[in-house]
N, C-alpha and C positions, 0 to 999 in steps of 0.2 A: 336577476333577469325577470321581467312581464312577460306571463306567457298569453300572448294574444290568438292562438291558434290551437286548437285539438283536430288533429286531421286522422282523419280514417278513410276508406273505401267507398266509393259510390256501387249502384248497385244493390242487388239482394244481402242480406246481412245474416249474421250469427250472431249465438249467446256470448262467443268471445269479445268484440269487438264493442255488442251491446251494453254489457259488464263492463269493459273498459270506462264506456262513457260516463259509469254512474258515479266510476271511481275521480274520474278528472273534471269533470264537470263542478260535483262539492266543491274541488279542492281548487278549482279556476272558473270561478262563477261568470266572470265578465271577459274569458274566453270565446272567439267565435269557432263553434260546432264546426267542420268541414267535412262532408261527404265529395269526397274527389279520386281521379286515377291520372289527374293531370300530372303530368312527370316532376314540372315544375314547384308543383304545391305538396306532391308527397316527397321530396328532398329538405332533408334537414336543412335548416335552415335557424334565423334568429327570432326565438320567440314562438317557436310551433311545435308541439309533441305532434307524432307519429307512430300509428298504432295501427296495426293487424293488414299494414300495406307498407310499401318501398324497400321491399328486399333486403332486407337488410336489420341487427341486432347492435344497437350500440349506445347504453344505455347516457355515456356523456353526452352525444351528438343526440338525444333525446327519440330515436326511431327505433319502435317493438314491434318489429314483426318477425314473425315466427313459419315461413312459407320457404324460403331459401335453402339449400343445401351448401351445407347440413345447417337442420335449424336447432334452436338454441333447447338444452335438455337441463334438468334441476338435476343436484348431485347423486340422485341416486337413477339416472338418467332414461327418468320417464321427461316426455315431450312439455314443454313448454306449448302454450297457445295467447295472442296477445294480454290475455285478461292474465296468466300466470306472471307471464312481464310486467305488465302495470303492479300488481301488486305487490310483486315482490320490490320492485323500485318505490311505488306510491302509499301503498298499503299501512304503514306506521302511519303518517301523516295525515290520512285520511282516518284512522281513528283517532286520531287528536282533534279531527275537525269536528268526530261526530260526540268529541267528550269522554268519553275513555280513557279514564284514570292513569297517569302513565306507567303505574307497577301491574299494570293489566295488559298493556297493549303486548309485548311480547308473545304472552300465552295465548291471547284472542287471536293475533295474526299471524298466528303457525297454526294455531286449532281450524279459522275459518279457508287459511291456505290448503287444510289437507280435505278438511268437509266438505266447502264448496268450492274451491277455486278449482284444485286438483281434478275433479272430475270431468268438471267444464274443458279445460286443457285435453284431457284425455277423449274426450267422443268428440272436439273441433280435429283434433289431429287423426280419428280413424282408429288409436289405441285401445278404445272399449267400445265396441256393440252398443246401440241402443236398444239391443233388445236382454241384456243381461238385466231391466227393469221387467222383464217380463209381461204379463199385462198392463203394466202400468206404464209402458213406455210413451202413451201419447199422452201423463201425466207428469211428465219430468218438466224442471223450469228449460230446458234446449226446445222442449219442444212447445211447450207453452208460450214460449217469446215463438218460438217460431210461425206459430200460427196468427202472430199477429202480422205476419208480412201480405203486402195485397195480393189479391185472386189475379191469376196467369191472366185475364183477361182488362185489369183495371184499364182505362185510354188514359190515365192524367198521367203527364209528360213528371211528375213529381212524385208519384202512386210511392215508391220506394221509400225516398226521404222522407217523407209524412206517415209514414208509415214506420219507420224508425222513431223520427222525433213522438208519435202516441206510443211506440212502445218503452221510449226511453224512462218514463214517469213510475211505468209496470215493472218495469225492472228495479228500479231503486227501492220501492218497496219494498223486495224480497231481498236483496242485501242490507238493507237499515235495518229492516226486522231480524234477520239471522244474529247482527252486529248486536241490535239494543237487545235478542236474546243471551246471547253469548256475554256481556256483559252483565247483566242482571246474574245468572251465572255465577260468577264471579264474586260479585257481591254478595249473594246467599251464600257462598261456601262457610264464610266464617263465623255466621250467624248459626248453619246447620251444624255446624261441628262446635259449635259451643253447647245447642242442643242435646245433640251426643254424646257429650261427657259428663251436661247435667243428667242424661237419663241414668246414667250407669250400668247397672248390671238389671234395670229392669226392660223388659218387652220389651216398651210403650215410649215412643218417642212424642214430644211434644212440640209441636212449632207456633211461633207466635203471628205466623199466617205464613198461605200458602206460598211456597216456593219450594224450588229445585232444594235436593236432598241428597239426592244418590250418590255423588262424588265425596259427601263428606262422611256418610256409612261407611261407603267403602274404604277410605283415608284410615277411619277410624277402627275398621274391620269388625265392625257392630253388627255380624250376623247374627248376634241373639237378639238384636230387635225386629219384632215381627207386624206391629202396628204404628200409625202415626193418627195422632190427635190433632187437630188442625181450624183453629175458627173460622167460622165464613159467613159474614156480615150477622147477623143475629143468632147464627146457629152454629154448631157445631158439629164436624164429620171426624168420624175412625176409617181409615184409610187402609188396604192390604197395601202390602208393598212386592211390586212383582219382581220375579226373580234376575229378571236381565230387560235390557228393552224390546228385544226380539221376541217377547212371548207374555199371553196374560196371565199364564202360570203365578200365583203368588207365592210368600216364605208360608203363610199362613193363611185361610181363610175366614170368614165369620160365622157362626154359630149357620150352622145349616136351618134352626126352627128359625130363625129370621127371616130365612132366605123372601122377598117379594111384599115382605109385610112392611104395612104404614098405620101410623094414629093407634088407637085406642089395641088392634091386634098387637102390633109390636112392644107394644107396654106391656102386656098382658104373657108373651112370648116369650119378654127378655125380666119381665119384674121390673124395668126400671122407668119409672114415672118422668116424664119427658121423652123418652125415644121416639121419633117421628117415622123415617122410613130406612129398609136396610132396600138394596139392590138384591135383585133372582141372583146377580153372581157373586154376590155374598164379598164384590169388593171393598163398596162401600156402604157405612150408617152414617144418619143423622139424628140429634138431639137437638133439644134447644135451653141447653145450657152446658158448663163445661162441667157442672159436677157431674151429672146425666152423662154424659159421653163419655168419662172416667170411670164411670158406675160402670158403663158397656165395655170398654177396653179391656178392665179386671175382667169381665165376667167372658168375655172373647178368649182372653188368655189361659182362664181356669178350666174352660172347654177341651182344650187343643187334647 
C-alpha cells in the first residue's frame, strides 16, 4: 500500500509527535504532512498513518496514539508516547533507510529505544519531571523543540504549522546524529577490541585513529590498560582514560611535571624530543610523531 498521508494534530506541538515526523517523513518522502483535528482526516483510513491524535492504538489500522484510556504501555509497563509507537512499529526500517548494516540494527534500535525514545515517551506522558535535569532542564532536546514554537502573541493564521514545519529540519538532526552516532559505535567495536588484544598485558592501548573504545575494554575487561595512544592528523596524542562517563576522574593520570607545559619546556620536562603540549589536567599529551608519544606513554607508565 502507498502511504499518501502522515497525519498528526493541529495546534501547539510536542517532542513526541515532532520525533514522529522525522521517523515517517524519511521513510515516506512523497507523503503529504497533515496537521489536523478534523474527525474525518484523523480516522484511519487507506493510505494515512496516524499519529499522536484519533483516540485510538492499532498498529494494522496504522493510528499511534497514545491519549486514550488506558493508553498503550511497553512490556515492562512504562507509558508509551506516539514517538514510542512509531518506533517501535517504524524504527527497524527507518535504519535501513538511513543504512545501517542489518546485523546492527537490532542492537542500535533497542539502544536508541531506551536512550532517546524512552525518555521522550516518559516527560510527554507526565512519567518523569523535567526537572530531574536539574539546571539543565531548559537544555533538554523537549525543551529545545519546544522553544521553537511561536510567541503567545504571533497574528499569522498558520504561526503553529510553520513553526512545526522549521522545526521539523531541527529535529532530524538530533536523531540522524544520535543514529550515525550509535552506528559508528558499532563499527569501532571490532576494530577496538582487536586493539585490545594486540596490546596485551601492556598499559598502552593503541588505536589507529580516533574512536569509541570503552565498550570493547570493558568486553575485554582490560582494566590494566591505563593510557591510549591515538594519531591525530600530523600529530600524535596519549590519552587518560576516565573511570566511567559520569566523571573526569581517570584509571591513571600523566606525569604531574608536565602538567600545562608546551614546546621546548615539555621536551626538557619529559626528555623526550618531539613532545609538544601535555594539558594543566594531565589528561591529555601531544607529540609529533608516534615514536615521541610511545617514548611519553613508557615514561607515563613508569611514573604511576
Amino acid at each position: 500500500m502507498t502511504i499518501t498521508h502522515l497525519v498528526t494534530h493541529s495546534g501547539g506541538f510536542h517532542a513526541d509527535e515532532l520525533l514522529s515526523s522525522v521517523i515517517l517523513t524519511r521513510l515516506f518522502p512523497q507523503a503529504q504532512l497533515v496537521r489536523s483535528r478534523d474527525r474525518d482526516m484523523i480516522s484511519p483510513g487507506e493510505g494515512k498513518i496516524i499519529y499522536d491524535v484519533g483516540g485510538a492504538y492499532d498498529a494494522d489500522a496504522r493510528i499511534f496514539d497514545h491519549h486514550q484510556r488506558p493508553g498503550p504501555l511497553r512490556e515492562d509497563e512504562q507509558p508509551y508516547s506516539s514517538f514510542g509507537l512509531i518506533w517501535a512499529q517504524y524504527g527497524r526500517d527507518y535504519l535501513a533507510a538511513l543504512n545501517v548494516p542489518a546485523e546492527d540494527r537490532e542492537v542500535i534500535h533497542a539502544k536508541f529505544d531506551h536512550n532517546f525514545v524512552l525518555p521522550i515517551d516518559l516527560l510527554d506522558n507526565g512519567a518523569m519531571e523535567p526537572s530531574v535535569a536539574g539546571p539543565l532542564a531548559v537544555l533538554t532536546l523537549p525543551a529545545l523543540l519546544g522553544s521553537l514554537k511561536p510567541v503567545f502573541d504571533d497574528p499569522s493564521p498558520t504561526a503553529d504549522d510553520d513553526a512545526f514545519m522549521a522545526a521539523l529540519p531541527v529535529a532530524r538532526v538530533f536523531v540522524e546524529a544520535q543514529i550515525r552516532n550509535m552506528a559508528a559505535k558499532a563499527r569501532s567495536f571490532g576494530i577496538a577490541l582487536e586493539a585490545v588484544e594486540k596490546a596485551g598485558a601492556s598499559k598502552i592501548l593503541e588505536l589507529p585513529m580516533g574512536m569509541p573504545y570503552r565498550s570493547a575494554l570493558d568486553k575485554a575487561e582490560a582494566d590494566h590498560i591505563l593510557f591510549v595512544v591515538i594519531p591525530r592528523g600530523k600529530d600524535w596524542t596519549l590519552n587518560g582514560i576516565k573511570l566511567s562517563g559520569d566523571t573526569f576522574e581517570q584509571r591513571a593520570d600523566l606525569p604531574a611535571a608536565w602538567a600545562g607545559l608546551s614546546g621546548s619546556d615539555l621536551e626538557q620536562a619529559s626528555g623526550v624530543v618531539g613532545a609538544k603540549f601535555c594539558h594543566n589536567a594531565r589528561f591529555i599529551a601531544v607529540a609529533d610523531s608516534r615514536d615521541a608519544i610511545l617514548k611519553m606513554a613508557d615514561l607515563a607508565v613508569k611514573e604511576l
